[in-house]
C-alpha positions in Angstrom: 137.0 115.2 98.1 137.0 119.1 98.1 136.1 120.5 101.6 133.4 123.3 102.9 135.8 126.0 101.6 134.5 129.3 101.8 132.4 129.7 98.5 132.4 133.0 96.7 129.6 134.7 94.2 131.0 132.9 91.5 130.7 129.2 93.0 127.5 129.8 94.3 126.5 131.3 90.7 127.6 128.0 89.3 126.2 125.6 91.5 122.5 127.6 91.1 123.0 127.7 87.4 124.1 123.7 87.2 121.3 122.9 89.5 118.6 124.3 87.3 120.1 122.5 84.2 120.2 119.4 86.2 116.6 119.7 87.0 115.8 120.6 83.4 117.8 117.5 82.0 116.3 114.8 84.4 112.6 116.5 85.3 110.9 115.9 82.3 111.1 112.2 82.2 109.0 111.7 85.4 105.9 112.9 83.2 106.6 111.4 80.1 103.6 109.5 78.3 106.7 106.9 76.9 107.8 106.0 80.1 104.2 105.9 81.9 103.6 104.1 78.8 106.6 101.6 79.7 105.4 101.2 83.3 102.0 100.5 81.9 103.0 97.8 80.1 104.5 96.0 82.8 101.2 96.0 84.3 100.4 98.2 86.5 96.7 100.0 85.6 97.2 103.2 84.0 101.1 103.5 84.9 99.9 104.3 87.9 102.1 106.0 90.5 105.1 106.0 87.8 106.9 109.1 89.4 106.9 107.6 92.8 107.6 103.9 91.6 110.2 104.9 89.2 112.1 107.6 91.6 112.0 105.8 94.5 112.9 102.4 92.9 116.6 102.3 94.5 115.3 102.8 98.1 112.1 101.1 98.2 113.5 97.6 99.4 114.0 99.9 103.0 109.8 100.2 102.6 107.3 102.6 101.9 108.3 104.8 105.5 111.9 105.0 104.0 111.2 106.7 100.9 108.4 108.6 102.6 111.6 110.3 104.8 113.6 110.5 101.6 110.9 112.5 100.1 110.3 114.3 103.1 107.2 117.2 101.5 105.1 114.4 99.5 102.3 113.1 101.3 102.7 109.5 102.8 99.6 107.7 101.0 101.3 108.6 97.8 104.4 107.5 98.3 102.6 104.3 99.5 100.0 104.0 96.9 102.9 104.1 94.2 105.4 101.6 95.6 102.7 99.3 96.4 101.5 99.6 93.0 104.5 98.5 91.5 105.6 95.6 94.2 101.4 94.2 93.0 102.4 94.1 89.5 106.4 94.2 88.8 109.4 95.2 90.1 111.0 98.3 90.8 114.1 97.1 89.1 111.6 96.9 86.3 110.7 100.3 86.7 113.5 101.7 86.4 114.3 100.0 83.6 111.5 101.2 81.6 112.0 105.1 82.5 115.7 104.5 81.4 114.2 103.0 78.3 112.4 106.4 77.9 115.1 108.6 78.8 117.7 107.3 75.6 114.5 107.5 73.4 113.2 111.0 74.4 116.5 112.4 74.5 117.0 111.5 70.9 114.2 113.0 69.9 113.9 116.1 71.9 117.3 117.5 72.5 119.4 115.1 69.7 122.3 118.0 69.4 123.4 117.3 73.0 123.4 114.0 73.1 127.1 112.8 72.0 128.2 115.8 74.2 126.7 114.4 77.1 127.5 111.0 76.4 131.0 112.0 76.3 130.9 113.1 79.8 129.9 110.3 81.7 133.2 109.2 83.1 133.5 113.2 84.4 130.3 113.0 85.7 129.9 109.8 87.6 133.8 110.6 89.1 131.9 113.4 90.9 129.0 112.0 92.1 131.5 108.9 93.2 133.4 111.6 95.3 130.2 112.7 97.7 129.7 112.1 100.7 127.0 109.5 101.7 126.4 110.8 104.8 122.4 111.4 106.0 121.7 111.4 102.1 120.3 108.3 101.8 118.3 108.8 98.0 121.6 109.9 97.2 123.4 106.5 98.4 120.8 104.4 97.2 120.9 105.9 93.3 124.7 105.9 93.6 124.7 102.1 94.6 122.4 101.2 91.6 123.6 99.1 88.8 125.1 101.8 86.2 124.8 101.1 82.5 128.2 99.7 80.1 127.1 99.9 77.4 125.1 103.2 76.8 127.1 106.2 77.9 124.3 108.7 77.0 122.4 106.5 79.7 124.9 106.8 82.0 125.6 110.3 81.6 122.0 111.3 82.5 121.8 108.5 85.5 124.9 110.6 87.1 123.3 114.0 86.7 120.3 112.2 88.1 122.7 110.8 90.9 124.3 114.5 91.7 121.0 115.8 91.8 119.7 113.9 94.3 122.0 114.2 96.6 121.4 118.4 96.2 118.0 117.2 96.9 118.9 115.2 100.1 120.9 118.2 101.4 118.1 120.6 100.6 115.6 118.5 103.3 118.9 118.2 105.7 118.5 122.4 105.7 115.0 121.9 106.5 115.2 119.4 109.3 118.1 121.4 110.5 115.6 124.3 110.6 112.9 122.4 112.1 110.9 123.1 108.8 107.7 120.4 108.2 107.1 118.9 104.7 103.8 120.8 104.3 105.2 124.0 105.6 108.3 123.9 103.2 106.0 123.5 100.2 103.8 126.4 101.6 107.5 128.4 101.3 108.5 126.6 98.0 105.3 128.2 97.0 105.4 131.6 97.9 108.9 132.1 96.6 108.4 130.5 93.5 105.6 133.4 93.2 103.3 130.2 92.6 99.2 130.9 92.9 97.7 130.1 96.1 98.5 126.6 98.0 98.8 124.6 94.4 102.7 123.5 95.3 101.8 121.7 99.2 98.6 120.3 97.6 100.3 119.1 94.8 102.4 116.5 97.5 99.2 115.4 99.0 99.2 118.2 101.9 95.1 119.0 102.4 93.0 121.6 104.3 94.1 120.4 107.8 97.6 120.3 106.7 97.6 123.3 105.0 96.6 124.8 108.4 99.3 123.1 110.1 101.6 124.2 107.8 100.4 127.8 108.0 99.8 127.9 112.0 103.8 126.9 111.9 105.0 129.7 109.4 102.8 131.8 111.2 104.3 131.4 115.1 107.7 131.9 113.2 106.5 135.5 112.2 106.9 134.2 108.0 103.1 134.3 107.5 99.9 136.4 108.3 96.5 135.2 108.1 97.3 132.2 105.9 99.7 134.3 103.9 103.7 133.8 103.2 104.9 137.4 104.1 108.2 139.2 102.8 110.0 137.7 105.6 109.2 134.2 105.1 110.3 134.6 101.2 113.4 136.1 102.4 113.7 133.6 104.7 113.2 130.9 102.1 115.9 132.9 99.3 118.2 132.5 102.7 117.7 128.2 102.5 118.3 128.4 98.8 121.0 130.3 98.9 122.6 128.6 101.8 121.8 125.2 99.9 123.8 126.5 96.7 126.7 127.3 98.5 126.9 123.9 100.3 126.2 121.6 96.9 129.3 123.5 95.4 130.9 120.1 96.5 129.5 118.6 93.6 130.8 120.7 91.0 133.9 121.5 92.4 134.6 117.9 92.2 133.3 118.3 88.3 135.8 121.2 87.9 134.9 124.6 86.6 135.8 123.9 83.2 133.2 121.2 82.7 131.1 122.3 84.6 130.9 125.3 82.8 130.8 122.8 79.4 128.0 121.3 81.5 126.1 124.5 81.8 126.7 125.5 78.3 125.4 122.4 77.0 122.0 121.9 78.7 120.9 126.0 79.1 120.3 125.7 75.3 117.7 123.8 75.1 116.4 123.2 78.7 113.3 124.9 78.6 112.4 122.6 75.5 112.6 119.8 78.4 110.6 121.5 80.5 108.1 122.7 77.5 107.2 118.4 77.2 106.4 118.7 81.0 104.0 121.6 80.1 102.4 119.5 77.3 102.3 116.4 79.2 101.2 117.6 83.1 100.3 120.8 82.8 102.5 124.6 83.3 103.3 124.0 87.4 105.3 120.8 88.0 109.0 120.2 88.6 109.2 123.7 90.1 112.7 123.3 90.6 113.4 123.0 87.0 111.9 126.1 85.9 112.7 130.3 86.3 111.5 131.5 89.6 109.2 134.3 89.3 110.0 136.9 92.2 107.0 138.4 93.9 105.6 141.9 92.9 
C-alpha cells in the first residue's frame, strides 16, 4: 500500500486525468436505454429508479439511510423510491446483473477498439483497487466485496475502474464532511465550478426551493456566495476540494503504477467523449458532470 507521500504536479496531473477517463468509461451506463431496458424486464415499471437501484445494489442490504449517506448530495426520497422499487419487484443482485449485461454489450458496440486492451488489464486493475484502504469508504467496500466475474475479463476490467472510482467518490464526500460542506450546498459549488446554468446540478439530486435556500444561506455565511450567487471565492474554494481530492486519490494509481496508468489514460481519452456523447443522446447534455470538461467561468 503506497503512503500519503507528498504528491507533485505530475501525480496530481495523473490522477485528474485517470479520474475523468474513469468517469467517461463507467458514466454512460447509468443512462443507457439497454440496461433500463434490462431492469425493465425484470419488472420493475418503466426501469424505474435504474441508476439508484443498480449503483447502490452492493450497499442496499445496510437500507435505504445507508446508501442515502453513501450518496451523501442525492436527495433521500430518491434514493428510497429506487431501492424500494427494486426490493417490490427483484433483486438488487438482479440489478446488477442486468447493467453488467449492458455494459459487455455497449462496450462492443460503442468503443469495440478498446475492448481487448482493457480486458487485458483486469488483473492490474483489480490489484489496485484490492490495495485501498476500506476505511470510512463504505460504497467503496461494498463494490469491492461484490462477486467479481471469471469468466469475462472485459467485465471485470470495467467493474474495477468502477471499484477505484468509487472509492475517489467516497473520499470526495470525506473532504466535504471534513469541511462541514451539506449535500445541497456542495451541488450548489459542483455547479458554479462546472460553469453549469443556474441551480440545474442541486435540483438534479432532488434538492428544491427550501433547500436550495439552505444550501445558499450556508455558502453565503461562509462568504462563497452573494445574493443566491456562487462568488469567485466560493469557485476557488471549490478548485481547492478538487484539487486537494486529486492529490489524495493518487493512492489509487500509484498502486496501478505510472506506466499503466499512463496505458490507462491513453486507452480511454480516445474515445471517451463518444461515451459521454450516448449520455447526451439518451438523458440530455448535463448529466455525469464529473465525466465531462469543466467549463471555467468568464
Amino acid at each position: 500500500m503506497v503512503g500519503p507521500a507528498a504528491v507533485d504536479a505530475r501525480w496530481r496531473d495523473l490522477s485528474r486525468r485517470a479520474a475523468l477517463e474513469s468517469h467517461r468509461l463507467i458514466g454512460w451506463i447509468y443512462w443507457d436505454p439497454r440496461a433500463i431496458a434490462n431492469y425493465a424486464a425484470l419488472g420493475v415499471p418503466d426501469g424505474l429508479g435504474y441508476y439508484i437501484a443498480s449503483r447502490g445494489a452492493t450497499l442496499a442490504a445496510a437500507g435505504n439511510d445507508v446508501v442515502t449517506a453513501a450518496f451523501y448530495s442525492i436527495h433521500p426520497d430518491f434514493v428510497a423510491l429506487g431501492l424500494d422499487q427494486c426490493r417490490e419487484h427483484t433483486s438488487f443482485e438482479a440489478a446488477a446483473e442486468a447493467r453488467d449485461a449492458a455494459v459487455v454489450a455497449g462496450l462492443g458496440e460503442y468503443v469495440p477498439e478498446i475492448c481487448d486492451e482493457l480486458a487485458a488489464m483486469a488483473d492490474d486493475l483489480w490489484a489496485a483497487a484490492d490495495a485501498l484502504p476500506v476505511s470510512g469508504r463504505a460504497l467503496f467496500a461494498s463494490t469491492r466485496a461484490w462477486q467479481r466475474p471469471t469468466d469475462d475479463d472485459l467485465l471485470s476490467s470495467w467493474l474495477a475502474v468502477n471499484c477505484i472510482r468509487e472509492w475517489r467518490g467516497d473520499t470526495h464526500w470525506a473532504i466535504q464532511i471534513a469541511e462541514d460542506i451539506s449535500g445541497t450546498a456542495a451541488g450548489i459549488l459542483d455547479g458554479a465550478w462546472r460553469n453549469y446554468d443556474g441551480d440545474w446540478l442541486a435540483r438534479s439530486r432532488g434538492a428544491d426551493d427550501a433547500a436550495l435556500a439552505g444550501g445558499f444561506a450556508e455558502l453565503e455565511a461562509r462568504g462563497f456566495a452573494v445574493a443566491g450567487v456562487v462568488n469567485d471565492a466560493g469557485v476557488d474554494y471549490r478548485q481547492g476540494l478538487e484539487d486537494r481530492l486529486d492529490d489524495l486519490t493518487t493512492a489509487a494509481w500509484r498502486e496501478l503504477g505510472e506506466g499503466t496508468t499512463r496505458r490507462f489514460i491513453e486507452l480511454i481519452e480516445p474515445v471517451g467523449m463518444r461515451l459521454v456523447e450516448r449520455i447526451d443522446e439518451t438523458a440530455g447534455p448535463n448529466w455525469m458532470p464529473a465525466a465531462r470538461d469543466r467549463e471555467p467561468r468568464t
